[in-house]
N, C-alpha and C positions, 0 to 999 in steps of 0.2 A: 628415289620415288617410293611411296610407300609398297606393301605389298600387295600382289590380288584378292579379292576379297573368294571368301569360301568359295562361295558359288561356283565363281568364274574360274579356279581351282578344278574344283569338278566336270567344270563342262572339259575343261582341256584334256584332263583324262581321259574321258570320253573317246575326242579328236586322234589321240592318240590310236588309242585302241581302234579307230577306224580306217588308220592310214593304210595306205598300199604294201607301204615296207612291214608293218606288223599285220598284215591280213592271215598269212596265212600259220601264224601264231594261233594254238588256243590257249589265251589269258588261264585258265585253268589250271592248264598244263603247266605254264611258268610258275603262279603261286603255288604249285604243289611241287616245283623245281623238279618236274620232269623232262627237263632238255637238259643233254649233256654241253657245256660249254665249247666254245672252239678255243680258246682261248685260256686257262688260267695260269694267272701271273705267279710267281714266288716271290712271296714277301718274307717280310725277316718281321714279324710282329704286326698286327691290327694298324696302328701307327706308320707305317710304312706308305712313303709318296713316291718310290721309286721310281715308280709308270708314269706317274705323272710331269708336266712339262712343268718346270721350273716357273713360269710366268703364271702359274695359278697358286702352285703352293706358297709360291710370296706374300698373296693378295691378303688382305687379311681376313680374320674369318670373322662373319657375319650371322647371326642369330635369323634365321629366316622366317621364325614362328611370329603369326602374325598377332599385335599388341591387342587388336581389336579382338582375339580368342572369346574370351571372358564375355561379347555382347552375344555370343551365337545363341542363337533360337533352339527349344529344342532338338527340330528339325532338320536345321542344318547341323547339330550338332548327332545327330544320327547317321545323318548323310557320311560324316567326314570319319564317323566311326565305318559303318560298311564301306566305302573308298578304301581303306586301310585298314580294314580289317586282320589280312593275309601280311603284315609288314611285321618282322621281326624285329627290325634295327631302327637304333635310334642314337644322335648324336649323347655320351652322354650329359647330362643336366637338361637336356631337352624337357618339356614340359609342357602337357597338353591334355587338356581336363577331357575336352573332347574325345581325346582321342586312347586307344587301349592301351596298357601297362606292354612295353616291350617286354618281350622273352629273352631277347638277348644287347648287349651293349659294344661297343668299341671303346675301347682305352686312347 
């Protein structure tokens, strides 16, 4: 199936951030990686699918960025810049007009 279109992108973000399990999160606090993790795993390199269960890293990989990019309005193409503003990482050769220049990449 193709992918969701911007918009509907955004409203889920949204959803997100309003659920019961992220309430008493402040989104702030996370983009500014103010919570200490419970969890961090030891990888041996960026690359590393250790943690991961074998039936995903099989699957093969799929470019998610969606082909219709290039029609976005300027608006929506503002929109999707503030959405992700705060996002550092990005697959690399990702590519997206809309969206900022990562800071940082994955090998």
């Amino acid at each position: 199936p193709p992918p969701p279109p911007p918009a509907s992108l955004l409203a889920a973000q949204r959803r997100v951030r309003r659920a019961n399990f992220f309430r008493p999160l402040s989104f702030d606090r996370v983009l500014a990686r103010g919570y200490t993790p419970a969890f961090v795993p030891a990888l041996d390199g960026g690359a590393d699918t250790a943690n991961f269960a074998a039936e995903f890293t099989a699957e093969p990989a799929i470019d998610s960025l969606d082909s219709r990019v290039d029609e976005l309005s300027a608006q929506q193409a503002s929109q999707l810049e503030t959405a992700f503003a705060n996002w550092d990482c990005v697959a690399v050769g990702a590519e997206l007009s809309a969206a900022p220049s990562p800071q940082h990449s994955f090998d």
